[in-house]
N, C-alpha and C positions, 0 to 999 in steps of 0.2 A: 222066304220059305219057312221061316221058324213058326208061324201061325197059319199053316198052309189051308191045314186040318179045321181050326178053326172060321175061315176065312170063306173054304167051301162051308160048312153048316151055318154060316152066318145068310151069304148068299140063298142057300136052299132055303132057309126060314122065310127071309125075306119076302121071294118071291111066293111061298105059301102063303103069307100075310096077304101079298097081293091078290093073290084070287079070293081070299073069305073075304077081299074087300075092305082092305086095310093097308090103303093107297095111303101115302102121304103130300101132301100140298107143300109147292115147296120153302115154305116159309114156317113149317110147322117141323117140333122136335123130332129127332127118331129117336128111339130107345133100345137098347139090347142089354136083358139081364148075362154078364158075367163070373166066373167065379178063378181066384188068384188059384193058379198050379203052382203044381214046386216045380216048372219049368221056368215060372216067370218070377221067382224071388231071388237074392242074392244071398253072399254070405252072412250080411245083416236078420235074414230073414223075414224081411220084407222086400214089395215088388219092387224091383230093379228098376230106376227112372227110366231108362231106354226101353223098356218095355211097353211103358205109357203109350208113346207114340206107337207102340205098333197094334196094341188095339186098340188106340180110338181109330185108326186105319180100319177096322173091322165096324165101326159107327159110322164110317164112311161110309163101304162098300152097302149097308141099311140101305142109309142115306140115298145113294145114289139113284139104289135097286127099287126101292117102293116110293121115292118121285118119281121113277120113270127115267131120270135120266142116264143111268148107265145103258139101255135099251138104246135111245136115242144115241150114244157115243159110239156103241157097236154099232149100228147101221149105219154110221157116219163116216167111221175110222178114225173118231175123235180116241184122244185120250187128256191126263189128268197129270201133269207134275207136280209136286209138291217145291214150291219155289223158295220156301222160309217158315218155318214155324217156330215158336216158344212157347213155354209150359212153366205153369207155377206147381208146384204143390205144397197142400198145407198139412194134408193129414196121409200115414203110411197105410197101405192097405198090405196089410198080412196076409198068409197061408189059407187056402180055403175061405179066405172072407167074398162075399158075394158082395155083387156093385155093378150099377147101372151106367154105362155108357152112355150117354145123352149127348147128339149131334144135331145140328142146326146149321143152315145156309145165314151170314151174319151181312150179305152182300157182296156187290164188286167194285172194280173202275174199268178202265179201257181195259186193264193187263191181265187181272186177276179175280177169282174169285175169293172169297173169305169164307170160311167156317170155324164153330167154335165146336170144343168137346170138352166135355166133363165126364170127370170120376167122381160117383155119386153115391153114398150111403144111406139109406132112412132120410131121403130128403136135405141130405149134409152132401156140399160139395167140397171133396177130398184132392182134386188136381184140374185146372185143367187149363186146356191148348189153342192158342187159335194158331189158322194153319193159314197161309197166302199160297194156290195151286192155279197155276197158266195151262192154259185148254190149249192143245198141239191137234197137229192133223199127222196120221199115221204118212199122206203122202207129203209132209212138208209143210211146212208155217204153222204161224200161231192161228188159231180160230178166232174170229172176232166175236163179239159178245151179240152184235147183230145175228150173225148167221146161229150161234147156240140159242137165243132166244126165239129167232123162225121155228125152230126144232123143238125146241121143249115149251114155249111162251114163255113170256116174260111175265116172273112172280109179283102178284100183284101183292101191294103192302111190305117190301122186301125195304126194310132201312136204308139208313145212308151209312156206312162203314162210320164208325164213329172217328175223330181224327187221329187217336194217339193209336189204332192200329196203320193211317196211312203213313207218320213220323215214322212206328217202327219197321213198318217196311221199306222206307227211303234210307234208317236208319241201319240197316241191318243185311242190306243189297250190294250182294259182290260185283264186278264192273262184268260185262255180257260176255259169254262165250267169246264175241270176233273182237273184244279187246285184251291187253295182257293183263296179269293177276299177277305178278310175282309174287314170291310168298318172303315177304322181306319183314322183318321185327322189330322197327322203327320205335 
């Protein structure tokens, strides 16, 4: 809810994009110019790292809307968890500074799909995130990649997930819902 406001005008542009005809393909970047609020800084005064994720979540929602596929997930009763993400950054983005969000589909496997996002200045990349999100069905199980690719096709020229995001996600993956997790500090 904290980018709710944002999140609708991100959507409504989107689909305006869409109809002047400025579909995206889904193997191609999407873009949203942003700018830092004093919602989104800390007492440092600059953007709060939790922040980051929640709007490259708004390069998502681009993303999802001018491929086409959040269309296809509503008609579907698919939806999108976010299963594991990490984020670097290199440079603080301040008060008022403007910066481009850049989203792109980076691949999948059986489980997951991958995207990358970037906080992006004059061409300078200042943060950014790749995200691991597993495609659910509103009535129950996981979506297979066959049945999302009947739906949307399968993106022609879409890489192979490079290996050291499939490490970090073996490396970084808690045991499944139906087994235990204790929280022990071994």
């Amino acid at each position: 809810m904290n980018v709710i406001w944002r999140t609708l005008l991100v959507t409504i542009g989107a689909r305006l994009r869409m109809r002047l005809g400025r579909r995206l393909g889904p193997t191609e970047v999407g873009r949203i110019r942003l700018t830092t609020l004093p919602t989104d800084i800390d007492v440092l005064r600059h953007m709060n790292n939790g922040r980051y994720l929640s709007l490259f979540d708004l390069g998502r929602w681009d993303l999802l809307t001018r491929t086409g596929m959040a269309d296809a997930m509503r008609r579907h009763g698919w939806y999108a968890v976010v299963s594991s993400e990490t984020i670097t950054f290199r440079k603080s983005l301040e008060l008022w500074q403007q910066f481009v969000v850049e989203s792109r589909l980076i691949g999948h496997d059986d489980k997951a799909i991958y995207l990358e996002h970037r906080a992006v200045v004059d061409g300078e990349v200042y943060a950014r995130a790749i995200i691991r999100a597993r495609m659910l069905k509103r009535s129950g199980g996981t979506l297979s990649h066959d049945e999302l690719f009947a739906a949307v096709g399968r993106p022609e020229g879409l890489p192979d997930v490079e290996p050291w995001v499939h490490e970090w996600a073996a490396a970084s993956a808690l045991p499944s819902t139906r087994a235990a997790a204790p929280s022990s500090w071994s």
